[in-house]
N, C-alpha and C positions, 0 to 999 in steps of 0.2 A: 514466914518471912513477911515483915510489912514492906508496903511495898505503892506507889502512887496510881494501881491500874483503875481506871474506872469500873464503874460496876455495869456489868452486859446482860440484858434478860433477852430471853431469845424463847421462843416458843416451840415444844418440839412434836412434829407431825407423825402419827404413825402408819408406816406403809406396809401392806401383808406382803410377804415373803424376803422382805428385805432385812438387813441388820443396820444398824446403826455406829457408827464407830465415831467418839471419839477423841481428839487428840488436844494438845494443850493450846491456849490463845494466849498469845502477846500481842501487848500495845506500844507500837515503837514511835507515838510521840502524837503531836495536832499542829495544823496550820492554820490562822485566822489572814480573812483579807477585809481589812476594814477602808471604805469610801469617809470624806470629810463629812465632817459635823458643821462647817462652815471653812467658806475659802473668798480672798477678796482680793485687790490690789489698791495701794494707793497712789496721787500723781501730783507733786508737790509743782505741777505745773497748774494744776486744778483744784486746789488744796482743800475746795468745801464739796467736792462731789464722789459721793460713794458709789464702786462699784461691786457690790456685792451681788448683785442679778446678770454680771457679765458670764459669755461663756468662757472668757480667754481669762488668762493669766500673765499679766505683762510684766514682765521684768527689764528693768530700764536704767541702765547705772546714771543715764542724766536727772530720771524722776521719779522711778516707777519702781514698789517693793511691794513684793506679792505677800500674804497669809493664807498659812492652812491651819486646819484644827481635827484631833480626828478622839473619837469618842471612846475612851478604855473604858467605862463603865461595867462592859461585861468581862471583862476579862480578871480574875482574880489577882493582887498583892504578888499572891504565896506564888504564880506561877512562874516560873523557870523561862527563860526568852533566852535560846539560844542565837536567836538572829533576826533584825528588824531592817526592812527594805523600805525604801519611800520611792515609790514607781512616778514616774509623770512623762507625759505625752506629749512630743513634741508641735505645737502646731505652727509653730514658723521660727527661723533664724536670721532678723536683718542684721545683725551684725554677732561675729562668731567669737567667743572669747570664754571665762568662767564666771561663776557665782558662788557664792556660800551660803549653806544651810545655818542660819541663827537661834539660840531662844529667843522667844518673848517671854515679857519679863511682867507683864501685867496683861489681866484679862479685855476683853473687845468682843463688839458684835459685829457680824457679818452685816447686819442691813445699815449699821450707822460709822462705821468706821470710816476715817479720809484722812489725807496727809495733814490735818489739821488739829488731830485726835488721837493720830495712830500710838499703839503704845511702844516703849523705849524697849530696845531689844539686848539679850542679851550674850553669853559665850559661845563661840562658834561652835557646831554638833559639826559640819562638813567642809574645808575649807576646797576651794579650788575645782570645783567640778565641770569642768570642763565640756561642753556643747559646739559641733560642730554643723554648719549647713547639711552637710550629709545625715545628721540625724531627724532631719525635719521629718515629721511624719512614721516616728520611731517613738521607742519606752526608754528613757535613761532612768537606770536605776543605781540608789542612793543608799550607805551602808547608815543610817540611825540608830544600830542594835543600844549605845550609848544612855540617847534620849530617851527610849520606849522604859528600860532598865530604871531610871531614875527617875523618870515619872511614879512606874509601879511601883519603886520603893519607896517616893514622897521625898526625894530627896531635890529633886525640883518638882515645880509646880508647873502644872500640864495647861499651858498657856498658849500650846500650838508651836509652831516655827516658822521663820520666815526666808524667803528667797531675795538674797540682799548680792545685785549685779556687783561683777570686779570692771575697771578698765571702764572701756566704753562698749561692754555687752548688753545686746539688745534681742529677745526672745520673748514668743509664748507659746505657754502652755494652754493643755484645755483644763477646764475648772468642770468642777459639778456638774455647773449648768447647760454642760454643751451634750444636746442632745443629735446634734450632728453626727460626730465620729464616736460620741459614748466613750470617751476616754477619760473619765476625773482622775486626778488623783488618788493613787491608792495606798496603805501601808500596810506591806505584808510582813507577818509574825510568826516565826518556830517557835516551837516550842518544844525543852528537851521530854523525853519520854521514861516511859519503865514498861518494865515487866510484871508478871502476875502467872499463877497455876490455878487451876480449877484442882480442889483437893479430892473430891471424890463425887461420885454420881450412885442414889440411890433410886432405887423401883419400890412405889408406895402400895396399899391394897386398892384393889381397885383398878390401877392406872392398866391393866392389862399387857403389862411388859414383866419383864423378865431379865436379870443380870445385874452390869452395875459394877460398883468395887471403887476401892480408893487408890490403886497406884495401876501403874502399868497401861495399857493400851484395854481402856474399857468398852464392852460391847452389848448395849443393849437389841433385846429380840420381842419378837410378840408370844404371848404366854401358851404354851404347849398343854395347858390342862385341861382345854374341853375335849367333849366325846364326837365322835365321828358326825358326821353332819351338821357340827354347831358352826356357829361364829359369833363373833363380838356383839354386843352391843351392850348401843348405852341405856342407863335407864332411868335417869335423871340426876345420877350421883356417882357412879362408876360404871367400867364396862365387865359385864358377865358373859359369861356363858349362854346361849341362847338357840334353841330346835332351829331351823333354816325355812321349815314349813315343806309339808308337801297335798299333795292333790290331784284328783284325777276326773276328766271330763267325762261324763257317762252318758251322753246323746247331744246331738245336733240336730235341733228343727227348724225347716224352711219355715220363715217368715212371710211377710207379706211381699208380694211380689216377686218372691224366689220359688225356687224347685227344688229337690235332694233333701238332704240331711242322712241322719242315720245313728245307730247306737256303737257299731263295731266299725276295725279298718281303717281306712283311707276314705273320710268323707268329704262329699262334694258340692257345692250351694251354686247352681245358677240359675238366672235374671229370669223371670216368668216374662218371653217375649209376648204371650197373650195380650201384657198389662206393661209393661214396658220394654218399648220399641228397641231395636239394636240400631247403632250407629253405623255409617259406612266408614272412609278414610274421609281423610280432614272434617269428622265428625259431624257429618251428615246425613241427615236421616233416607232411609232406600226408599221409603215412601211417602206420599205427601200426607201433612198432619194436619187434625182440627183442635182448636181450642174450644172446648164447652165448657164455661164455667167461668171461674175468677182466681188467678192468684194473687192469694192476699184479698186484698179490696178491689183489683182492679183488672181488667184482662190480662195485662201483662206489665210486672213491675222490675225495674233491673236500676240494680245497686252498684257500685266500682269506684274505686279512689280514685283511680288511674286511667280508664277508657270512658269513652262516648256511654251515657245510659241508651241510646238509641242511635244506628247508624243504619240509614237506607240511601243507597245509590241506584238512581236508575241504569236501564243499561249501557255500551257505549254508544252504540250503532243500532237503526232500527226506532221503531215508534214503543215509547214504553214511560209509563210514570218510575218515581224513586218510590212514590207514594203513594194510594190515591184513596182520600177522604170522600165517601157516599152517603149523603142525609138522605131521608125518606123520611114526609110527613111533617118537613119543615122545622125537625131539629138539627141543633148546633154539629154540624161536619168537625169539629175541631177546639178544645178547650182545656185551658191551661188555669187551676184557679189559683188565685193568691188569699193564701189561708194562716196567712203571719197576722201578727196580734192587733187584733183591731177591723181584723179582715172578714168580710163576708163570705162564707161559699157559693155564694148566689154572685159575686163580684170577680168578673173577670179581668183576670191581668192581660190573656192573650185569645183574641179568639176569632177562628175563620167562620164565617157562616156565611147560609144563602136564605134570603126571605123575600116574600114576596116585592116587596117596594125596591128591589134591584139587587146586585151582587158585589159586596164587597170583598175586596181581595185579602185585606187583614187590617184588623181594631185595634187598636192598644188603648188600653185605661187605665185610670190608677185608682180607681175605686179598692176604698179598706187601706191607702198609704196616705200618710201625712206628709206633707210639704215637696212631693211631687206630680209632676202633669205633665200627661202626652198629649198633643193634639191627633185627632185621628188624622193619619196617614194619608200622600197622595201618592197613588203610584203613576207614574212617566218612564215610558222608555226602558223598561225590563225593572226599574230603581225602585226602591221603597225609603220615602222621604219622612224622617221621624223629627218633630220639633218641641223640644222642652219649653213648658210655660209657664215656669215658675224659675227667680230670678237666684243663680249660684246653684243650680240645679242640671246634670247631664242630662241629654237627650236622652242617650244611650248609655249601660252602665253595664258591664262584663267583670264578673268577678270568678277564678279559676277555683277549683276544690280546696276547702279548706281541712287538709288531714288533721284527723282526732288526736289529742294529745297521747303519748305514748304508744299508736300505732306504727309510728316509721315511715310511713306513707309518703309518699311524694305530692305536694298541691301541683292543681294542675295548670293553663292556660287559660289567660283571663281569656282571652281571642283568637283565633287565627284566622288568616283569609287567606286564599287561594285567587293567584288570578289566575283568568279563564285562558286557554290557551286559543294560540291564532290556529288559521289554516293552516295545517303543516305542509301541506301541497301545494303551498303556496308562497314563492320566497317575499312576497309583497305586504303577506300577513304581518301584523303584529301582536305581541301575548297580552293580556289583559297586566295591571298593574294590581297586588296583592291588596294595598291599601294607599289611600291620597289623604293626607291632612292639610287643610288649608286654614292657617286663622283667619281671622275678621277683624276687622277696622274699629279702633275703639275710640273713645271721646279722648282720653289723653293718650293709651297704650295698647298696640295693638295687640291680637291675641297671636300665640306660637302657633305654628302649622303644628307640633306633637312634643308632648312633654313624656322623661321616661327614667323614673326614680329602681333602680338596685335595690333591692328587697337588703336588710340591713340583721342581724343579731348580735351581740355580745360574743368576741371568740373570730376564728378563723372562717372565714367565708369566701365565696365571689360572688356577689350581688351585684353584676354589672348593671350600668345602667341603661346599656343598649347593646347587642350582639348582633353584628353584619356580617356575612358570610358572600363572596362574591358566587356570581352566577357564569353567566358567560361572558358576561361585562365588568363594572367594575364592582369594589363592596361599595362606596359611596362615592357620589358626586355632587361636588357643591357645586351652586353659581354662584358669587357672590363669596364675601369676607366671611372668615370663619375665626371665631375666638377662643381661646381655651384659658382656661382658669385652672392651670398645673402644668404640670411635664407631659409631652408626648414621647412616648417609644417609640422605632420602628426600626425594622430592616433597613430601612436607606430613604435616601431621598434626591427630592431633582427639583429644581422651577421647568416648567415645559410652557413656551411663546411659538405664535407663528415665528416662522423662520424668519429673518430678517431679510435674505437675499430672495426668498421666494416664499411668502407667505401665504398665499394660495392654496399650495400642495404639499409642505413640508413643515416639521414641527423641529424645536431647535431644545436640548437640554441641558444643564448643568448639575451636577452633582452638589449638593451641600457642604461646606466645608463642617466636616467633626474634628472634635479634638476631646479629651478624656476631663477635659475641666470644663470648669462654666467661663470660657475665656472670649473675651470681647478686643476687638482690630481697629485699630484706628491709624490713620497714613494720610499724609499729603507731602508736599514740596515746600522746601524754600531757598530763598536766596538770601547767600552769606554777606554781612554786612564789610568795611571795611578790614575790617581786622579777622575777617577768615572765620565769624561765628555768626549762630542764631539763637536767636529765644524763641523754644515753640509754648506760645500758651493757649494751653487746655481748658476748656469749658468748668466752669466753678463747681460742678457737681464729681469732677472726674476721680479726684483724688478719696471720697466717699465712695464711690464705686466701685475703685478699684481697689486693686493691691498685689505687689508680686508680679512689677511690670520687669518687658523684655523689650530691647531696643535694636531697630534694624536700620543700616544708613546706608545710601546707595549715591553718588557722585553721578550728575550729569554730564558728558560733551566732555571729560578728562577726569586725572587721577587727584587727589588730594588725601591724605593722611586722617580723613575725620574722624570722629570719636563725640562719643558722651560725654561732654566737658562736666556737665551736674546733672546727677541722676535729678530725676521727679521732686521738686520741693513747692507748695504751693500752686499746686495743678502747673507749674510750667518744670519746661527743661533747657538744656545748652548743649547748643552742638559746637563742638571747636574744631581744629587742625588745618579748616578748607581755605582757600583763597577769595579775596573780596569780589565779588559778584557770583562766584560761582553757586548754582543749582544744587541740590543735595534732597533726594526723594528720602522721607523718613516714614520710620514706622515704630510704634509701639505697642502690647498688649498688655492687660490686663487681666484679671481672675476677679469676677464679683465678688461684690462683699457684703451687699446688701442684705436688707433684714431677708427676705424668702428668699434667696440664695445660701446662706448660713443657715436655715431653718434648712432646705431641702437639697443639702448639695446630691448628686449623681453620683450612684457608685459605679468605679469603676468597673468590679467586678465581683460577684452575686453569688451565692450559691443560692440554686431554686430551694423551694421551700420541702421538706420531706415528700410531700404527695404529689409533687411536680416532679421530682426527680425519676430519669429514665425515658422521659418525655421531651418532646422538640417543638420549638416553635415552626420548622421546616422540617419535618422528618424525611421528606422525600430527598433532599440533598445528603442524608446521609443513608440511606439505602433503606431506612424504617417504613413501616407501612404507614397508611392514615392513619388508624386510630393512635400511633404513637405521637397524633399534633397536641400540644400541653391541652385544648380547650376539650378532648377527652377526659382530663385528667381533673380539670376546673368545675367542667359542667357535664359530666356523664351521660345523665339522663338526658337531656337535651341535644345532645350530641347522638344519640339513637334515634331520639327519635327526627332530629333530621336526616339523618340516613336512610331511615326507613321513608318520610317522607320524598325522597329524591328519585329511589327506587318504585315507587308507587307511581312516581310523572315518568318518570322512564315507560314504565311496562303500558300506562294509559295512550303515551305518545306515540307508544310502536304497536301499540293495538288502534289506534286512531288511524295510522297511517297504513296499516295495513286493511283496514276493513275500506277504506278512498279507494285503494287498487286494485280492489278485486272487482271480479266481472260481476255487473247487476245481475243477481240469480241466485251465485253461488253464497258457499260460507265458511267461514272459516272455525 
């Protein structure tokens, strides 16, 4: 039976002890959804200006007729179009009435079209479609099956169509270019379908199967002919037959550092504690150990993507080094070389020493780098003051691990500071401060107190650019203006002032007003002229601003009948109905419309992104634990290892405060 099924190659996998079955495929048809090749509108009010870069689509029965074009290129003649839709997205209705879908009748370009050029249109494809206010921010969809039909068949020439207003309807849509709500225009295609049988299924040599057959319910298997312990395999051309291998161990000998073995039984190998030490719990050795020798090159070397190469703390309580560096003989107590290219080993980057002509506390040099310089250090005050001197060059320069390309690894912390804690015995104390940036005073521009760029790749990430977590206080405090250059999120908000009636002692707040759009308030008062009316006019930018106004009238000292005598026309308005003199508080609102308002409107409402989902930005209001707050879910690892951090000031704080209160003597 001929028949229009497309042709299906499918790849078939073989599983041991399974069967294969099977059964017939049919294709019961295709859907295409094809976006514009170009879309514009023109404004025979404006008649040499194209808007083919707009995001809207104006349709205007005073001036304004839209163009779309959509690309059949791939879609074959010969195919069958059981039903053709033209979808488009409402984005606003000022005035509610219908339209008609037209041909065009001669070709045009998106970037040069204008009511000056536009091309002559021809026989209507939709007559009367009808658009109401309620569909603002909806899909009306448009039956074309007609058009599509006779494009494919060449029987008209595929010139696009156009949206030509009835009456005095007034509408847009979004076009291509609105990458706002991402709604272009679309034209979706059926297409009718067929059937089709697979006639038969054969097992070749080689392929390691079995069965097969041309009608009925066919079932392939894996081939039954090898001998007891074989299996398949391949051998570079088919699968055979093949031994499975067997083998047998005939001794176990202790190697170096071990004990046991044996040739029979159940043998046993352990650790030659002679030669290597046993551990206790938390992997600690029961006796003290010496190091004699070198590992590697050096006494002791440690490697880690992820931890400190070196962590010594001294103790909490009590007299005791974390460290304690002992020269004899007048060599270097301490030395770090820098051995990057160009670099000396005899050239120290870092080095403590003590020599006769007096004691310095720590050197820096840049002996072996080009186009940097430390000045040697002054220490004051517990501090160690480091000065760059060489110009666009850091003092200081912390760079965190950079993990090796396809290890997985996590880079590490360019820095971290701890501030020092107060007396805890003391509620007068206060905690040391983590880190202070201050800029400095420049000939035209001063420098930032701290700059802090989001690590960035190509692809899904969070490369914040700064993480604050509050403590016992707030997460940040500014003094002074703060600016942002985008949207801020948040749970809520307030302005907080001294109180007015007692500023002193008491702090006064108001809530922000929200609303779900980018909606802007404006109100004052006037007084009605003779004849019971006003003209309110509005600032020459208002009407650019805005759009999608709402009007609110309120009557001073009595009643009067008011009303919006003329909505918004030329940034002003009219209020009518009231009596001459009388007061009339008004109000009106707005919805931006500006360029970065239409580039970033707010959605209303979001779904988190897959790897956020499950996750709260408040998990405790809904009975969740912490780790279920989303910046688990954003920053993992960082999110450990502040916990672990938090827990560590914990146990040091309650060890601090516990060794202050105990009797001089004892211990804890």
């Amino acid at each position: 039976m001929k028949t229009n099924l497309r042709t299906i190659a499918r790849k078939l996998q073989v599983l041991p002890l399974f069967a294969l079955a099977l059964s017939v495929l049919a294709w019961t048809g295709a859907y295409a959804q094809i976006t514009p090749s170009a879309d514009s509108y023109t404004n025979t009010a404006d008649a040499t200006t194209n808007y083919g870069a707009k995001t809207l689509l104006d349709v205007d029965a005073a001036s304004q007729v839209s163009y779309i074009q959509f690309n059949l290129a791939s879609i074959p003649a010969t195919a069958s179009v059981s039903q053709a839709t033209l979808k488009l997205y409402v984005n606003g209705v000022t005035t509610a009435g219908s339209f008609n879908v037209d041909y065009i009748n001669s070709a045009w370009s998106e970037s040069t079209i204008d009511a000056s050029n536009a091309p002559p249109l021809g026989t209507t494809i939709a007559s009367n479609v009808n658009v109401t206010t309620a569909e603002k921010n909806q899909y009306i969809l448009i039956n074309v099956t007609s058009a599509v039909q006779a494009w494919l068949s060449g029987s008209e020439k595929n010139n696009g169509l156009a949206l030509v207003a009835n009456s005095t309807f007034n509408a847009t849509f979004d076009s291509k270019e609105n990458t706002t709500t991402s709604h272009p225009p679309e034209l979706d295609i059926a297409f009718s379908g067929g059937e089709g049988t697979i006639t038969g299924v054969t097992t070749s040599s080689g392929s390691g199967l079995t069965g097969g057959g041309t009608s009925g319910t066919l079932n392939l298997s894996l081939t039954n002919g090898c001998a007891t312990n074989q299996v398949l395999q391949w051998n570079g051309s088919a699968w055979v037959c093949s031994s499975a291998g067997a083998g047998t161990i005939t001794g176990v000998t202790a190697g170096t550092a071990l004990t046991g073995g044996g040739t029979s039984g159940a043998v046993t190998l352990n650790l030659d504690t002679t030669q290597v030490p046993l551990l206790g719990s938390a992997n600690l050795f029961n006796n003290n150990q010496a190091i004699n020798g070198n590992f590697s090159s050096y006494a002791l070397t440690v490697l880690s993507p992820t931890y400190y190469g070196l962590l010594v703390e001294g103790p909490e309580s009590g007299v005791g080094a974390g460290i304690e560096m002992v020269t004899t003989g007048g060599g270097m107590s301490w030395q770090i070389l820098n051995t990057g290219a160009g670099a000396s080993q005899a050239a120290n980057k870092l080095n403590f020493r003590n020599d006769s002509g007096g004691v310095d506390v720590l050197t820096l040099t840049a002996a072996g780098q080009v186009g940097v310089g430390i000045t040697t250090p002054q220490a004051f005050g517990g501090q160690l003051q480091v000065n760059a001197t060489t110009e666009n060059f850091e003092a200081i320069l912390a760079e965190g691990y950079t993990a090796p390309s396809g290890s997985g690894y996590n880079g590490s912390e360019g820095a971290y500071f701890y501030g020092g804690p107060g007396d805890l015995t003391n509620g007068s104390s206060i905690g040391g401060t983590g880190i202070v940036g201050v800029g400095a005073a420049g000939g035209t521009t001063d420098g930032e107190g701290g700059e802090f760029f989001g690590g960035y790749r190509f692809g899904s990430g969070y490369g914040d650019g700064i993480y604050v977590e509050a403590g016992s206080g707030y997460a940040g405090y500014f003094y002074g203006s703060v600016d942002v250059v985008g949207n801020v999120s948040k749970s809520g908000g307030s302005f907080k002032i001294d109180h007015p009636l007692d500023p002193a002692n008491k702090y006064l707040y108001h809530s922000f007003v929200e609303s779900p759009d980018m909606m802007n308030i404006y109100d004052g008062v006037a007084t009605l002229d003779a004849n019971g009316e006003a003209v309110i006019q509005m600032p020459e930018w208002f009407g650019v601003l805005n759009r999608d106004f709402r009007y609110q009238l309120t009557c001073i000292g009595g009643f009067a009948p008011t009303y919006i005598a003329e909505e918004l026309t030329n940034n002003q308005f009219k209020i009518g109905g009231g009596r001459a003199g009388m007061r009339v508080s008004w109000q009106i609102t707005g919805i931006r419309q500006d360029e970065w308002a239409n580039a970033h409107r707010i959605p209303v409402e979001e779904e988190k992104e897959e790897r956020l989902k499950g996750f709260y930005l408040h998990p405790e209001l809904y009975g969740a634990p912490a780790e279920k707050q989303i910046q688990w879910a954003r920053h993992p690892e960082m999110m450990k290892k502040l916990q672990q951090d938090r827990e560590q000031m914990k146990e040091k704080q309650a060890r601090q405060a516990q060794s202050v209160a105990l009797p001089q003597g004892s211990t804890n």
